[in-house]
N, C-alpha and C positions, 0 to 999 in steps of 0.2 A: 279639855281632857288631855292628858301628858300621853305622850306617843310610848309605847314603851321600845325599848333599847334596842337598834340593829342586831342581828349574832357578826362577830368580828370571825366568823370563819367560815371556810368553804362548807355547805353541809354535806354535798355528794361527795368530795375529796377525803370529807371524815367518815363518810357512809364505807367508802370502796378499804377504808387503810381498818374500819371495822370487821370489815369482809375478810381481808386477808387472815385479822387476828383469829375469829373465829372458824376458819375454813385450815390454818394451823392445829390450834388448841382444841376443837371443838368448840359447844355453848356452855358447857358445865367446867372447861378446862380455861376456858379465857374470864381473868377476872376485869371488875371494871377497872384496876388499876393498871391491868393490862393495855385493855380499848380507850380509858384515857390518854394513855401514852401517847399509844402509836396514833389517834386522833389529833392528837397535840390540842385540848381539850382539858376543863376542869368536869369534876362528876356533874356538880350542876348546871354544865353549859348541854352536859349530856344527856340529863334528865330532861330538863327545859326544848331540847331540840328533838328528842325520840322517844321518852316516856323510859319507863324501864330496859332493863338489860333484854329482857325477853322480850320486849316492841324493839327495840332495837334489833336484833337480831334477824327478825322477821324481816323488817326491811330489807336485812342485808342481805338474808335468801332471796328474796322477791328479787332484788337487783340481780345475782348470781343467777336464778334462773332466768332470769331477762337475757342475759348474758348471753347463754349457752341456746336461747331459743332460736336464733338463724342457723345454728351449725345442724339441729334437731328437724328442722323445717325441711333444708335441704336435703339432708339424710332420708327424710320420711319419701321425699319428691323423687326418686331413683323408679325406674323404671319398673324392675322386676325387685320382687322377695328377695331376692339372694344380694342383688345391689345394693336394697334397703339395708338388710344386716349386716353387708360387709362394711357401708361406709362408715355406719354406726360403731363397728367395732374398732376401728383402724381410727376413726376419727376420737374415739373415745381416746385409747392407747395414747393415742398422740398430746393430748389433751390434759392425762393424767399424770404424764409423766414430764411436762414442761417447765421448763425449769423457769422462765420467768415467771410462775404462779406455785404457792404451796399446794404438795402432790396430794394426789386421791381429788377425791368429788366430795365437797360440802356437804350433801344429802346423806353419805355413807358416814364420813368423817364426822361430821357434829353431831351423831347420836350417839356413837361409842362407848361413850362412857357417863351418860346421861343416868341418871338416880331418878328415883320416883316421883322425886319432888321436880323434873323437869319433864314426866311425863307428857305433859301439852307439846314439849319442842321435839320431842321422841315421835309422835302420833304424827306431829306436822311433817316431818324430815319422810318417814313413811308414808305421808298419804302422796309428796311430793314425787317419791319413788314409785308410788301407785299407779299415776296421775301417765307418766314417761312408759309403763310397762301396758299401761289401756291405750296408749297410742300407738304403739306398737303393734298391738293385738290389732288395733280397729285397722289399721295399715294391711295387715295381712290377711284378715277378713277382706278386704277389696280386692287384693292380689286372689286368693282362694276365690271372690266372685267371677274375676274375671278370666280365668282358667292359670294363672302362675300358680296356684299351688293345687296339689291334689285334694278333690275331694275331703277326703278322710283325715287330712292334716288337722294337728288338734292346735288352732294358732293361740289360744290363751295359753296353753305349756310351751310353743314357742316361742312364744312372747316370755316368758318366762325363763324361758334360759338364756337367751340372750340378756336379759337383764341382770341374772346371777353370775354374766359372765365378769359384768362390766363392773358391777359391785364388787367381783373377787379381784379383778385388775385396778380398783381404788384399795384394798385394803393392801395391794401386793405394791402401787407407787408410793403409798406411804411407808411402807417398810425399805423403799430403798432402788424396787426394781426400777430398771433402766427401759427406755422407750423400746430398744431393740428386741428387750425382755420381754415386755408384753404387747411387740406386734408378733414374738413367737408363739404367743399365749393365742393372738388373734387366729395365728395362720391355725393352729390346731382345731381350734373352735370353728371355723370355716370350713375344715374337712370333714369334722363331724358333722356338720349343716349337711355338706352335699353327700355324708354317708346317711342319711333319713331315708336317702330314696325316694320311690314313688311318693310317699306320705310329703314328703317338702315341695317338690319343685314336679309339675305337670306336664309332662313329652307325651302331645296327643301322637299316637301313631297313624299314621294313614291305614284307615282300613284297606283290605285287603279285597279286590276284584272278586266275587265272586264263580265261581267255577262254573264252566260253561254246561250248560245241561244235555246229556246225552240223547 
């Protein structure tokens, strides 16, 4: 039985230069002429090695969020609630606006401008989004177990804004803003944290002696 044919090219090398095309243009915006190119790749070496444009792609998230999973880990690992969000924010900021990578976040960036007919990669980019903002939540559920947050704190809403932070600091490094730009975006967003009040962040008070009885 005849062997069939080596591929004559790196595939993780064409996966990651796939990565970038998409994480620019979006999924609906990068053609395969595009991800040929910058692949350095014919269509059929592309088909043959990923399956379609939309299996392709999927990879290329998978790897991106591979990526981005140790910086999310350590983030999560901080001690208190407040450490959690800020490193996430600051590390987000820093991340979004680096200039040896095209700016914003894949997950934001490659739905944009997604049509119905790429509804599958829309549903995916948001469950992906989902997926980062229930971690979050579950993170500060344990912080709230363990007495860092107050009682009453509603942590799936703040789970939630911190994720619409980061999402609006991808739509804002894609338009242009500079790192410095959106660690002032971060610093604001941290004051509003710590103005929650009691509802965020939990200062048991030492009760107070009781009065000596007459």
């Amino acid at each position: 039985m005849a062997m069939g044919r080596p591929r004559a090219f790196d595939v993780n090398g064409a996966l990651d230069r796939a990565l970038e095309v998409f994480w620019r243009k979006g999924y609906e915006g990068a053609s395969i002429a595009d991800l040929t190119r910058a692949m350095g790749i014919n269509p059929p070496s592309l088909y043959a090695a990923f399956g379609n444009k939309e299996a392709l792609f999927r990879k290329a998230l998978q790897r991106y969020v591979d990526e981005k999973r140790a910086f999310l880990d350590e983030a999560m690992a901080a001690p208190t609630a407040a450490e959690v969000v800020a490193r996430l924010l600051r590390g987000s900021a820093d991340m979004l606006a680096d200039p040896d990578h095209p700016r914003g976040c894949l997950t934001v960036q490659g739905a944009l401008t997604c049509s119905e007919g790429a509804d599958p990669i829309r549903e995916e980019l948001a469950c992906r989004r989902a997926d980062g903002e229930a971690a979050l939540r579950r993170r500060l559920e344990r912080a709230q177990a363990d007495g860092d947050l107050a009682p009453g704190a509603d942590c799936a809403a703040l789970a939630r804004y911190v994720a619409t932070i980061v999402q609006g600091m991808s739509v804002q490094a894609a338009g242009g803003a500079t790192r410095a730009e959106l660690q002032a975006v971060v610093d604001t967003a941290l004051l509003a944290w710590s103005a929650m009040g009691g509802a965020v962040r939990s200062r048991r008070r030492p009760s107070r002696p009781a009065a000596p009885s007459r």
